[in-house]
C-alpha positions as YAML, in Angstrom:
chain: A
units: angstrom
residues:
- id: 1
  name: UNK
  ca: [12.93, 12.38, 0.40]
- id: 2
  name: UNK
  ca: [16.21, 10.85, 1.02]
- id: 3
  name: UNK
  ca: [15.80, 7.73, 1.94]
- id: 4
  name: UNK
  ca: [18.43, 5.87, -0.41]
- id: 5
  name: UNK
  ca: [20.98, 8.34, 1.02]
- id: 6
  name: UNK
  ca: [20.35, 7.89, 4.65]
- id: 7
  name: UNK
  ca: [20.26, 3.71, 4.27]
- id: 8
  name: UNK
  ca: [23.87, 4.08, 2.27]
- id: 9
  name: UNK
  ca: [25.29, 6.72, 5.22]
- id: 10
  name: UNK
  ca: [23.81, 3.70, 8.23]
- id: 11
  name: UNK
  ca: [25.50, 1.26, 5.49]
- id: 12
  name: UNK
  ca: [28.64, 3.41, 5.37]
- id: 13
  name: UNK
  ca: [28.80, 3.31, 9.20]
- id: 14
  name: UNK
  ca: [28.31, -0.46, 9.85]
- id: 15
  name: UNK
  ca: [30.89, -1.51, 6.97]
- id: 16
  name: UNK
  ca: [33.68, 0.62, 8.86]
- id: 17
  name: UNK
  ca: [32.64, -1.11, 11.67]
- id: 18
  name: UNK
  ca: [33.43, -4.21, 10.25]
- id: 19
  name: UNK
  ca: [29.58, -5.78, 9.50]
- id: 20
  name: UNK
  ca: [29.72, -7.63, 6.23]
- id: 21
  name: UNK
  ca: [27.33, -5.17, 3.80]
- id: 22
  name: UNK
  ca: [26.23, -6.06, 0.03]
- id: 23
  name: UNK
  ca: [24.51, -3.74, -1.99]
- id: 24
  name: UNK
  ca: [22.47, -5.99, -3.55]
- id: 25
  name: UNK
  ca: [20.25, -3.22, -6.08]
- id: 26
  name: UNK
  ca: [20.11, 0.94, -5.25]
- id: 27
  name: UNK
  ca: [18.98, 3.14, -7.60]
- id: 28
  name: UNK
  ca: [21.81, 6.16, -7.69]
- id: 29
  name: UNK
  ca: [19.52, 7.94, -10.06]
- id: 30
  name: UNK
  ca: [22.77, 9.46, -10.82]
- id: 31
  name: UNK
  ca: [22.78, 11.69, -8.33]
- id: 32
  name: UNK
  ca: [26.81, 12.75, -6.94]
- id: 33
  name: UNK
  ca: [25.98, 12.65, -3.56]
- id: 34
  name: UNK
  ca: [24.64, 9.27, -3.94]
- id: 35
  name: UNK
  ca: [27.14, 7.71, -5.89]
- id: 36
  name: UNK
  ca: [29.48, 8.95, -3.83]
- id: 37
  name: UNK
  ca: [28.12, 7.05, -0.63]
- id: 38
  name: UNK
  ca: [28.42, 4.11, -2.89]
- id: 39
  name: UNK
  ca: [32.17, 3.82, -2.60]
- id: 40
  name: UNK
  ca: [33.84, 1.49, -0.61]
- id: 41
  name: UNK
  ca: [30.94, -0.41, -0.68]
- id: 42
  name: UNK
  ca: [30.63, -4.07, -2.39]
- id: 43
  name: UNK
  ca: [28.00, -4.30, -4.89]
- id: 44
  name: UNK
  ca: [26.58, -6.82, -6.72]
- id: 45
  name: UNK
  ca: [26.56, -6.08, -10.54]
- id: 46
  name: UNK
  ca: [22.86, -6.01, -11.87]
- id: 47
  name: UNK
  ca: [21.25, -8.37, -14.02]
- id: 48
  name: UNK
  ca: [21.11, -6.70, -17.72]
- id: 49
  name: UNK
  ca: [17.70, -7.34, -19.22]
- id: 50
  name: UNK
  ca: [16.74, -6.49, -22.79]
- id: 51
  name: UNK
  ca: [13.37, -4.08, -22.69]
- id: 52
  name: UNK
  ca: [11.76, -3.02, -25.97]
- id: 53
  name: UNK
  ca: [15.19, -2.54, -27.51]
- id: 54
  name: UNK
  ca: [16.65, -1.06, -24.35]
- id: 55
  name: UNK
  ca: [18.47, -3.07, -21.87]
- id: 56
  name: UNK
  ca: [17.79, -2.24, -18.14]
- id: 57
  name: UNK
  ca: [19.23, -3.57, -14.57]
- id: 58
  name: UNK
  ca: [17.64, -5.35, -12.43]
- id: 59
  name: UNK
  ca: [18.75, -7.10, -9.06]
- id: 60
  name: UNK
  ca: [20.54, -10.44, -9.50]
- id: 61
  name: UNK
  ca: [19.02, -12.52, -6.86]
- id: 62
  name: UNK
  ca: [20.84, -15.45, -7.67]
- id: 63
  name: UNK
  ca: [23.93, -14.03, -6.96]
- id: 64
  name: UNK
  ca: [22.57, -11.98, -3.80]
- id: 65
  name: UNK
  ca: [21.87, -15.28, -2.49]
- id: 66
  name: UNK
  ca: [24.82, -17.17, -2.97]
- id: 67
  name: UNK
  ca: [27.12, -14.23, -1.55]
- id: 68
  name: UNK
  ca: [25.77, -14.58, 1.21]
- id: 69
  name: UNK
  ca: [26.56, -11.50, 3.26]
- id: 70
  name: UNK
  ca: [25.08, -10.51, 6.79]
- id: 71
  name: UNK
  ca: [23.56, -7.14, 5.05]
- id: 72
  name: UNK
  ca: [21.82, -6.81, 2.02]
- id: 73
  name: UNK
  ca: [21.13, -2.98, 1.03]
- id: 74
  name: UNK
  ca: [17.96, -3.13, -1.36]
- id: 75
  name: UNK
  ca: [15.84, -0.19, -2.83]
- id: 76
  name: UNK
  ca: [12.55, 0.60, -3.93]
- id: 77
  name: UNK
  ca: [10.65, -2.50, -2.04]
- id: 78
  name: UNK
  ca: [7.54, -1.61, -3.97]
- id: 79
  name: UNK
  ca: [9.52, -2.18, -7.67]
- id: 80
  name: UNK
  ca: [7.83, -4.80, -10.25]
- id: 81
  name: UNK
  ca: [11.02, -6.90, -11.84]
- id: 82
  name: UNK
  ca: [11.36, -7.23, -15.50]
- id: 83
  name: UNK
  ca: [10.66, -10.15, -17.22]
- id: 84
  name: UNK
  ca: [12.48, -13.28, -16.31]
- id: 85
  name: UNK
  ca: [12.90, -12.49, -12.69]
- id: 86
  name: UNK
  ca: [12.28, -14.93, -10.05]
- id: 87
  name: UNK
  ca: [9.59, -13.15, -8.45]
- id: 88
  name: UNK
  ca: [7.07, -10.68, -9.92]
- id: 89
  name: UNK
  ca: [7.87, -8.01, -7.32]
- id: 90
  name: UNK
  ca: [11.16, -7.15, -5.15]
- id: 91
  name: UNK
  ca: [9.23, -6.92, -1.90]
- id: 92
  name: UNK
  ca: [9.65, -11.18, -2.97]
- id: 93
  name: UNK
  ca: [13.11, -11.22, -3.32]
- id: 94
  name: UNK
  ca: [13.58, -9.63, -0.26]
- id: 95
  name: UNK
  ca: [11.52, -11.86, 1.29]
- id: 96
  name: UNK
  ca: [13.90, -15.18, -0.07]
- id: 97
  name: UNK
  ca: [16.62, -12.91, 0.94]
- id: 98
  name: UNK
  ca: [15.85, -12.71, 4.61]
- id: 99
  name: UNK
  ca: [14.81, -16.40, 4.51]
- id: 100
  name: UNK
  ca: [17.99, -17.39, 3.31]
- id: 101
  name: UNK
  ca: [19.33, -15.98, 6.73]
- id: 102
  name: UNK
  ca: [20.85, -12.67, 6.07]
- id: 103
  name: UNK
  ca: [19.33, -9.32, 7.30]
- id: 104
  name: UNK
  ca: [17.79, -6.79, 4.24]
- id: 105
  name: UNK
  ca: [18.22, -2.81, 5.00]
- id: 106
  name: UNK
  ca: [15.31, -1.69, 2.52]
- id: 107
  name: UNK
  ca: [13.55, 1.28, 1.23]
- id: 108
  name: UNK
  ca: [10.05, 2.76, 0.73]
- id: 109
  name: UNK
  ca: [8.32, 5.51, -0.52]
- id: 110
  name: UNK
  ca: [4.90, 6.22, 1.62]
- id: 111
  name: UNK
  ca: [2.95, 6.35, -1.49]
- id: 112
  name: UNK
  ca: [3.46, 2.73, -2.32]
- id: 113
  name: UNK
  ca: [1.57, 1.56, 0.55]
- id: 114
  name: UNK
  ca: [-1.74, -0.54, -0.53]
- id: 115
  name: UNK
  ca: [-3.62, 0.83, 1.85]
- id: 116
  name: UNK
  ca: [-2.96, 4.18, 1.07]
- id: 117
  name: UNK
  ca: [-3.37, 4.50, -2.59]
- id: 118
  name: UNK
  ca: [-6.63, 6.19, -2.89]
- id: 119
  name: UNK
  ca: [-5.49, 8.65, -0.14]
- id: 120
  name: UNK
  ca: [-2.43, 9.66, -1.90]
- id: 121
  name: UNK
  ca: [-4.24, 9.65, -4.90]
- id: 122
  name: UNK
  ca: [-6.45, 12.69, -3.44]
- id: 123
  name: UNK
  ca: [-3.78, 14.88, -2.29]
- id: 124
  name: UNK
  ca: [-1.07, 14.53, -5.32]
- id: 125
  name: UNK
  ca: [-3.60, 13.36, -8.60]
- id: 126
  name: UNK
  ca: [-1.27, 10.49, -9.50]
- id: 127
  name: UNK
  ca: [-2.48, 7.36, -9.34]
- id: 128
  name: UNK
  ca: [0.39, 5.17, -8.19]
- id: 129
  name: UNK
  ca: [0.79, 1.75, -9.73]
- id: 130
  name: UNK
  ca: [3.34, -0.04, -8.37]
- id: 131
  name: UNK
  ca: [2.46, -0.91, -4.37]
- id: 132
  name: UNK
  ca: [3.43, -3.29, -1.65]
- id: 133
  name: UNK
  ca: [0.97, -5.33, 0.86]
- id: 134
  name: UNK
  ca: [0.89, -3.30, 4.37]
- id: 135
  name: UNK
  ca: [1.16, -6.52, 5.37]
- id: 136
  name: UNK
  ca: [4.62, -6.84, 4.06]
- id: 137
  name: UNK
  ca: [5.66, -4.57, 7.10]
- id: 138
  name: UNK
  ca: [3.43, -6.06, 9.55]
- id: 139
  name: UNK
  ca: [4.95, -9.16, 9.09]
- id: 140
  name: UNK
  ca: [8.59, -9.23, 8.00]
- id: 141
  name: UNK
  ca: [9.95, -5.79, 9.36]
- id: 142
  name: UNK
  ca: [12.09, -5.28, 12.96]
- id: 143
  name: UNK
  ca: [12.47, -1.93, 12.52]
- id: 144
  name: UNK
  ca: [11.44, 1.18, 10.35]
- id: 145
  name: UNK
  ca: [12.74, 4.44, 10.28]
- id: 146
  name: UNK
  ca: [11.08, 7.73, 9.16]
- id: 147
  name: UNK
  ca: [12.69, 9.93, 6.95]
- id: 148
  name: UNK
  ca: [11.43, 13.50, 7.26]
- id: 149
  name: UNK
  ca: [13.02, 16.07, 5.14]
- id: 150
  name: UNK
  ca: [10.72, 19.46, 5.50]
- id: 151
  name: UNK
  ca: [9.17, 20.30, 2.13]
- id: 152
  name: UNK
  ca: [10.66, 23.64, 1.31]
- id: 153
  name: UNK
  ca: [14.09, 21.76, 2.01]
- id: 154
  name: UNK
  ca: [13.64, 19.12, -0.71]
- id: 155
  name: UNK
  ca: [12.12, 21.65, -2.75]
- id: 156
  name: UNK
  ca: [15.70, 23.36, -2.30]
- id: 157
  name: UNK
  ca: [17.49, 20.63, -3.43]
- id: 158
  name: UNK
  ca: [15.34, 20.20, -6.07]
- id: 159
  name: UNK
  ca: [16.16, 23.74, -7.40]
- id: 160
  name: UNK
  ca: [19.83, 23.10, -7.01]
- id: 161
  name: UNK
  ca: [19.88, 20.45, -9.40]
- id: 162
  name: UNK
  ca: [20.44, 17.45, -6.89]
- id: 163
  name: UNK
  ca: [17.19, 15.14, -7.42]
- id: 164
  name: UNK
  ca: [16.66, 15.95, -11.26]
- id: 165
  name: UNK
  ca: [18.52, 17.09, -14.12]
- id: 166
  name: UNK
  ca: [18.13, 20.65, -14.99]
- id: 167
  name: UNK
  ca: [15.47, 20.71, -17.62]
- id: 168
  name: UNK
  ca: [12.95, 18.39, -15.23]
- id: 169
  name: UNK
  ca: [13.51, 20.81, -12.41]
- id: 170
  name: UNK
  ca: [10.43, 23.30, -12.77]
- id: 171
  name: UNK
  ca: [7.97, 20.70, -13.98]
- id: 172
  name: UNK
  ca: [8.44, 18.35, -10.71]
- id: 173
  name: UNK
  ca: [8.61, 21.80, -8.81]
- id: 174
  name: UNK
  ca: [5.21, 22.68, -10.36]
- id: 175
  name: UNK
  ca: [3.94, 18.93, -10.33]
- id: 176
  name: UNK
  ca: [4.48, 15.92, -7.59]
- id: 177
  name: UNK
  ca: [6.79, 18.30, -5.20]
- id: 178
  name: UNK
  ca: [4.46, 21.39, -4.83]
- id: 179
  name: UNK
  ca: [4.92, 22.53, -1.19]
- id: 180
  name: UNK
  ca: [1.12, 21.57, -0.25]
- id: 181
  name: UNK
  ca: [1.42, 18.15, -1.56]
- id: 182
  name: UNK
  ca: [4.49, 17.40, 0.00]
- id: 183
  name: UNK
  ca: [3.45, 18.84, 3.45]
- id: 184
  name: UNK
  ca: [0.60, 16.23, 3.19]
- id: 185
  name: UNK
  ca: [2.60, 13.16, 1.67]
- id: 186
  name: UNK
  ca: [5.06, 14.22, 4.76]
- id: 187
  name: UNK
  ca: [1.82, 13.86, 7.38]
- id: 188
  name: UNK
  ca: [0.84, 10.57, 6.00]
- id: 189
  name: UNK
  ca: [3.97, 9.10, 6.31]
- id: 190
  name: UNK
  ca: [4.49, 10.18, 9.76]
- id: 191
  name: UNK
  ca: [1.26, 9.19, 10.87]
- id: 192
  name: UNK
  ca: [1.70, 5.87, 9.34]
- id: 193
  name: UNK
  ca: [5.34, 5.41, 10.98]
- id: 194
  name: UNK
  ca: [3.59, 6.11, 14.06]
- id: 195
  name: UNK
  ca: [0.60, 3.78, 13.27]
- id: 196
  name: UNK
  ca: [2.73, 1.01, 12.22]
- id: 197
  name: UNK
  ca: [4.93, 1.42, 15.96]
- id: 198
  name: UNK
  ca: [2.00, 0.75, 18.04]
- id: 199
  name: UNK
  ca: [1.20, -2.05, 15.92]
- id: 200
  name: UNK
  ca: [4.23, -3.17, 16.82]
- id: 201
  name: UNK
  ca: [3.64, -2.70, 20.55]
- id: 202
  name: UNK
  ca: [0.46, -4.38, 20.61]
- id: 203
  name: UNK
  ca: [2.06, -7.82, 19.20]
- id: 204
  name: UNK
  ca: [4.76, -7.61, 21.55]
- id: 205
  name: UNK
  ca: [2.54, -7.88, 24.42]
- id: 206
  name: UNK
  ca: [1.27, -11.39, 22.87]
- id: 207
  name: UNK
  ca: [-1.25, -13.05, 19.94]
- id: 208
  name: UNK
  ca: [-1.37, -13.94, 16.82]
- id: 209
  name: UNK
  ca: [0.10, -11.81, 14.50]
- id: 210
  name: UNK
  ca: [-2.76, -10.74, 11.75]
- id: 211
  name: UNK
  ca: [-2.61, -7.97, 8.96]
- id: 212
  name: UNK
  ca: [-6.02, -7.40, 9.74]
- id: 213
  name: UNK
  ca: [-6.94, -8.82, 13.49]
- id: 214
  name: UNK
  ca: [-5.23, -7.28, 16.07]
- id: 215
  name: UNK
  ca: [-2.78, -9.01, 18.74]
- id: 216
  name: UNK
  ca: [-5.93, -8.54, 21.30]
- id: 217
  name: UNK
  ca: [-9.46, -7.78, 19.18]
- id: 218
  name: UNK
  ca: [-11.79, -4.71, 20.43]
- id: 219
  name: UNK
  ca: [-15.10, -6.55, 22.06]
- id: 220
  name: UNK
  ca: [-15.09, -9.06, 19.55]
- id: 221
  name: UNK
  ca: [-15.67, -6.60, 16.56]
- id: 222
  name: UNK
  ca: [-16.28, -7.66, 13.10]
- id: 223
  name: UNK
  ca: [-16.17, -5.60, 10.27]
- id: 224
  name: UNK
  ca: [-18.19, -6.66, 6.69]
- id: 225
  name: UNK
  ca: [-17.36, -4.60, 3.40]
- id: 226
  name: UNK
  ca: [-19.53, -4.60, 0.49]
- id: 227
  name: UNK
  ca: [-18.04, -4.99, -2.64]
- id: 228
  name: UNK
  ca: [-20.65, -4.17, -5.21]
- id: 229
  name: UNK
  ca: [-18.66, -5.27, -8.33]
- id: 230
  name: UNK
  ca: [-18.79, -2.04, -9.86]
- id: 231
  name: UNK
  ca: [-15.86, 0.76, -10.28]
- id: 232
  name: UNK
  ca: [-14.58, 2.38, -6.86]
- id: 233
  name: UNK
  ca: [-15.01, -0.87, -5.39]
- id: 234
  name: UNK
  ca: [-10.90, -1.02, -4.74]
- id: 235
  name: UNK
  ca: [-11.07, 2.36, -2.66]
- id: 236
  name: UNK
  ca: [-14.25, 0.74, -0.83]
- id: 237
  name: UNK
  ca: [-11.80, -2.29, 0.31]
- id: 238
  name: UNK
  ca: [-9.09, 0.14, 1.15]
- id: 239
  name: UNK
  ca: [-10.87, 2.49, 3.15]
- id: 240
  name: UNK
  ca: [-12.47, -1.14, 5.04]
- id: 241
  name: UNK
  ca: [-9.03, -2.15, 5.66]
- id: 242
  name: UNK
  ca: [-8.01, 1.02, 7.53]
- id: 243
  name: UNK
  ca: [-11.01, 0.84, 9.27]
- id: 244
  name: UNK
  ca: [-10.10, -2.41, 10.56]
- id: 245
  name: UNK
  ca: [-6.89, -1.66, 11.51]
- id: 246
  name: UNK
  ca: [-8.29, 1.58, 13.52]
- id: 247
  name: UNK
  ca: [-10.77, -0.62, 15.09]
- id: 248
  name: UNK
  ca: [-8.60, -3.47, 16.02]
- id: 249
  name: UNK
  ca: [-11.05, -5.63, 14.49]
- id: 250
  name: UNK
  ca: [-11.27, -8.72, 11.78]
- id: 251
  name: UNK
  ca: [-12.65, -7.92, 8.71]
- id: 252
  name: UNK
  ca: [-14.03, -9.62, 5.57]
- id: 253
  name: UNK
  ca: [-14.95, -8.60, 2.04]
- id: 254
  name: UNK
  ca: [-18.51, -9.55, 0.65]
- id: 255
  name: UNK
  ca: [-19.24, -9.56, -3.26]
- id: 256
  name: UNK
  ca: [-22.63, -10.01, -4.85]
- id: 257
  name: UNK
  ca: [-21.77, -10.09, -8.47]
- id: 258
  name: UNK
  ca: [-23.93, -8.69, -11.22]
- id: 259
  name: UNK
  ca: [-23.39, -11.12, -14.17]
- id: 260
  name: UNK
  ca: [-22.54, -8.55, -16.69]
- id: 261
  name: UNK
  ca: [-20.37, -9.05, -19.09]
- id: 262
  name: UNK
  ca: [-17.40, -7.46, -16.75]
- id: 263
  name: UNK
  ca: [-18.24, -9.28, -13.65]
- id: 264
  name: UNK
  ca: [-15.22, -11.78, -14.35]
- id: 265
  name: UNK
  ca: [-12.52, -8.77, -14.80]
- id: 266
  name: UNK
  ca: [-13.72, -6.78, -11.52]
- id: 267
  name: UNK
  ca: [-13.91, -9.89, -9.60]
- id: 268
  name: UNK
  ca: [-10.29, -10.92, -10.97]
- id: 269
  name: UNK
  ca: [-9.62, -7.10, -9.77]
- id: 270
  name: UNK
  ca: [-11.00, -7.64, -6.23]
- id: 271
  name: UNK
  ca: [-9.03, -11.03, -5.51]
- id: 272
  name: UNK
  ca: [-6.31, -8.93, -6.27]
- id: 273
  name: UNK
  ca: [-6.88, -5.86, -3.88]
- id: 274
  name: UNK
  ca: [-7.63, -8.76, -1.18]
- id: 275
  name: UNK
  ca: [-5.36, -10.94, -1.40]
- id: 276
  name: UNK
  ca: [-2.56, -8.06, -1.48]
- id: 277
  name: UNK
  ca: [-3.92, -6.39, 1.89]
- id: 278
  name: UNK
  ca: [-4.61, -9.67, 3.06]
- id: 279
  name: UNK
  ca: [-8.51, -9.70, 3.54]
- id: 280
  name: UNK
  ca: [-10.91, -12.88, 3.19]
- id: 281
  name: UNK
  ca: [-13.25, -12.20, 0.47]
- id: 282
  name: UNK
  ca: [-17.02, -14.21, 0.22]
- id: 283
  name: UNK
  ca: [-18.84, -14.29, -3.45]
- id: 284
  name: UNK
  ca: [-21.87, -14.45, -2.48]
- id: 285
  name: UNK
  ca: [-24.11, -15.81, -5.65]
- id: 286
  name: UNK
  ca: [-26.54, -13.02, -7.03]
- id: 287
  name: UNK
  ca: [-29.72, -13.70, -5.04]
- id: 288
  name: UNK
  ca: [-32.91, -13.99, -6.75]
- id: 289
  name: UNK
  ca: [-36.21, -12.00, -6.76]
- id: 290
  name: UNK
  ca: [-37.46, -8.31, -5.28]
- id: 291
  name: UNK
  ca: [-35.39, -7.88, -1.65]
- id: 292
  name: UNK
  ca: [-33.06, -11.13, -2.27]
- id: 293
  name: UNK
  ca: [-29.99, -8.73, -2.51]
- id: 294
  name: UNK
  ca: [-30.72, -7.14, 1.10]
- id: 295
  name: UNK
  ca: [-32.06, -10.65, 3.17]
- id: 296
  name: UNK
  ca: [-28.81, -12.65, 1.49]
- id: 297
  name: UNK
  ca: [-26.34, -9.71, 2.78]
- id: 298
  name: UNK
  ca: [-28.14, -9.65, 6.20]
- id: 299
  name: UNK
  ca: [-28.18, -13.45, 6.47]
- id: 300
  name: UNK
  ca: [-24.77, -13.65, 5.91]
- id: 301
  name: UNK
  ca: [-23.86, -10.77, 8.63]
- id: 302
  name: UNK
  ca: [-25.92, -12.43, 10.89]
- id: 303
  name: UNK
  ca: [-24.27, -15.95, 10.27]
- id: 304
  name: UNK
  ca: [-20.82, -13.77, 11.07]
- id: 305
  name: UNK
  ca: [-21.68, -11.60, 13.50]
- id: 306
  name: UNK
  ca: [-20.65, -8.56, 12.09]
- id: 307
  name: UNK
  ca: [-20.86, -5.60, 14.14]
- id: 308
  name: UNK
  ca: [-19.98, -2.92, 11.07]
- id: 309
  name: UNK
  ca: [-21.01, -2.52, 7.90]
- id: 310
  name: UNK
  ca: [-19.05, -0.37, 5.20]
- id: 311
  name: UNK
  ca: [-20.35, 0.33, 1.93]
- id: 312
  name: UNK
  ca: [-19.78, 2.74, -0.83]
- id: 313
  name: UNK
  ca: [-21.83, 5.88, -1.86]
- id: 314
  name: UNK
  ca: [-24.13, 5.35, -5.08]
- id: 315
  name: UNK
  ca: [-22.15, 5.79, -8.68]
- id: 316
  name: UNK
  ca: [-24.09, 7.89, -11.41]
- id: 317
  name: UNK
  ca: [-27.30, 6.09, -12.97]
- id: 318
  name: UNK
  ca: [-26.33, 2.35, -12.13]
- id: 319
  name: UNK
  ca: [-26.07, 2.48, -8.14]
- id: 320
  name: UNK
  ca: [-24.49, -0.19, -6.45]
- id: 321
  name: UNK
  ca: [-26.09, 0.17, -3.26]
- id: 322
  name: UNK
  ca: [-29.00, 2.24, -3.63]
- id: 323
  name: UNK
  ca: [-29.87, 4.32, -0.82]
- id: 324
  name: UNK
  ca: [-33.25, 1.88, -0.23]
- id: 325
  name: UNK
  ca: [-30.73, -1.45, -0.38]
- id: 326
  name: UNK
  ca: [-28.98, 0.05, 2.36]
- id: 327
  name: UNK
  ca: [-32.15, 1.39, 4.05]
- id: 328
  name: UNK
  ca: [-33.74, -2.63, 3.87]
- id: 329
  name: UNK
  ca: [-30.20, -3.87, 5.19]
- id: 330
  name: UNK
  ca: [-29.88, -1.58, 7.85]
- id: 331
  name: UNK
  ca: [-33.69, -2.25, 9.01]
- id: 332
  name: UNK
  ca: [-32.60, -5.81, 9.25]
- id: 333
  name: UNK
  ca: [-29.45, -5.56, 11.25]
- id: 334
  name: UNK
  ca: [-30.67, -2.29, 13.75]
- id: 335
  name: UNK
  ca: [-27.67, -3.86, 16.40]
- id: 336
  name: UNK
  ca: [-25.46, -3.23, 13.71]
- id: 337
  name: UNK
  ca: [-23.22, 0.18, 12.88]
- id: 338
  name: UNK
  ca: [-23.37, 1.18, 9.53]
- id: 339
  name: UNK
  ca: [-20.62, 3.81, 7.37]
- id: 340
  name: UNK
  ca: [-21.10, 5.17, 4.01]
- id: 341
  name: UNK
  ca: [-17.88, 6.50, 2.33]
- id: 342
  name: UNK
  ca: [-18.42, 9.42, -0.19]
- id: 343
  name: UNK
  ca: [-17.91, 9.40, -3.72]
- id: 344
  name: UNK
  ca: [-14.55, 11.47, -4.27]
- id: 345
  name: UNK
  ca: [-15.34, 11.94, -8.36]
- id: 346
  name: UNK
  ca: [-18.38, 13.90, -7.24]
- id: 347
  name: UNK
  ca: [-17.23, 16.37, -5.31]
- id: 348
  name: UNK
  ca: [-17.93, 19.81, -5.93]
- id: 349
  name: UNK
  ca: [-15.83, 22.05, -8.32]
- id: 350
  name: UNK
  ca: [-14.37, 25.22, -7.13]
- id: 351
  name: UNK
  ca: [-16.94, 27.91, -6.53]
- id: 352
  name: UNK
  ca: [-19.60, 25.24, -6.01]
- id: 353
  name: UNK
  ca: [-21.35, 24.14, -2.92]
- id: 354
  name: UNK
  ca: [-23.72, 25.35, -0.56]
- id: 355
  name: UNK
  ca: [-22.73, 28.83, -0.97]
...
């Protein structure tokens, strides 16, 4: 949507005003206009890697770090590094950068958030692989900047040739950029600018700063997400962790795990989705005997006071949390609010429903 060209015209500015700018790694894509806003400016030459008999750039952090300069332009926070980089994502070098004292102008698509990645998921069908904590800009950013292009005007450019080459034109017209998915990509990414501000404003007024607990908590709420161990449990934690953030609350994950024979790979999988948004997760072990499941789950909300409960919908023949599992929990925790996201995969087709 623009966002490389806007941080080079802001870099253009401060460098004629005499600030000290590096571009330490922008993707051009070779675009004119881009290139063009690259002049003048002093970039540091990209480390060549060799990639399946191709050899590819990547940023040099070394030599970022010992230039030193008071600006350090870097795109594409969200990027995994090739092999034999320091870090395995850029969000990391950036995060040396700025602790080796100089400031780091940066980029982001909205689709690259953690949080976010079943939601964008829904509206454009592409799963997107390569994301950055939310924390990330909780923690480390001083200021972000929304760029909003309207759809039918990047669509435009698109047409003209400006964003792809000719012969990619129609099929990202007819694929990612279609004017409905953009219009709702655009919404997200506002909403979450505007989300993100008033996080912002919250922590100024005093606390801790938390990626999950807010600056001052709601009532002392508590939110507990169960992880069931089967698929669909990463859009469970998601959809917990936005939850949280709307409710101002702490939240934790809880996993009961099934001991079958992938039980070690989605539990490897759910360390992952926590520790990248930042959320404590409890194993619980598998509890024994008819109703163990439902008194070890409400024992252990009990023991931290939970006042939510977030679960996900029952998956095909082998439910995770069957609608009587819930029923039991629920019967034992009535002080206790309880939300059950949907299943997205079984959603009705076109032309079915109600009717």
């Amino acid at each position: 949507m623009g966002k490389t060209y806007a941080m080079l015209e802001d870099a253009q500015r401060a460098h004629r005003a005499g600030a000290d700018v590096v571009v330490g790694y922008v993707e051009p894509h070779a675009r004119p206009e881009t290139q063009a806003l690259l002049r003048g400016l002093e970039v540091v030459p990209p480390r060549q890697v060799a990639v399946g008999g191709a050899t590819l750039g990547e940023m040099d952090l070394d030599a970022v770090l010992a230039r030193r300069a008071r600006i350090v332009l870097v795109d594409e926070l969200a990027h995994t590094n090739l092999p034999g980089s320091p870090h395995t994502k850029r969000f990391e070098d950036v995060r040396a950068i700025l602790r080796a004292g100089s400031d780091v102008w940066a980029t982001l698509n909205v689709q690259h958030l953690e949080s976010l990645n079943d939601q964008v998921a829904a509206v454009t069908h592409v799963r997107q692989r390569e994301t950055l904590p939310d924390a990330f800009l909780s923690q480390e950013t001083d200021e972000i900047v929304a760029i909003d292009l309207p759809p039918e005007e990047l669509r435009e450019r698109i047409r003209q040739g400006k964003v792809y080459p000719r012969e990619r034109v129609e099929a990202a017209l007819e694929g990612f950029f279609r004017a409905e998915r953009l219009t709702a990509l655009r919404e997200i990414a506002l909403r979450e600018t505007a989300r993100l501000i008033e996080d912002r404003r919250v922590d100024s007024a005093g606390g801790p700063d938390s990626p999950v607990a807010p600056a001052v908590p709601s009532l002392g709420d508590r939110l507990l997400i169960l992880a069931a161990g089967w698929p669909g449990d990463e859009r469970v934690v998601r959809r917990g962790w936005r939850l949280a953030r709307s409710l101002q609350c702490e939240a934790e994950v809880l996993h009961v795990p099934h001991g079958d024979a992938h039980s070690a790979e989605r539990l490897a999988e759910l360390e992952r989705i926590c520790d990248t948004l930042r959320i404590p997760l409890r194993v619980l072990p598998a509890p024994a005997g008819r109703g163990g499941l439902e008194q070890a789950v409400a024992a252990h909300a009990r023991r931290s006071r939970v006042t939510h409960v977030l679960a996900g919908a029952a998956r095909g023949r082998r439910p995770p949390w069957r609608p009587s599992i819930l029923q039991a929990i629920m019967e034992r925790l009535p002080w206790v609010d309880f939300i059950v996201i949907g299943d997205p995969s079984r959603a009705p087709g076109e032309g079915e429903g109600d009717g």
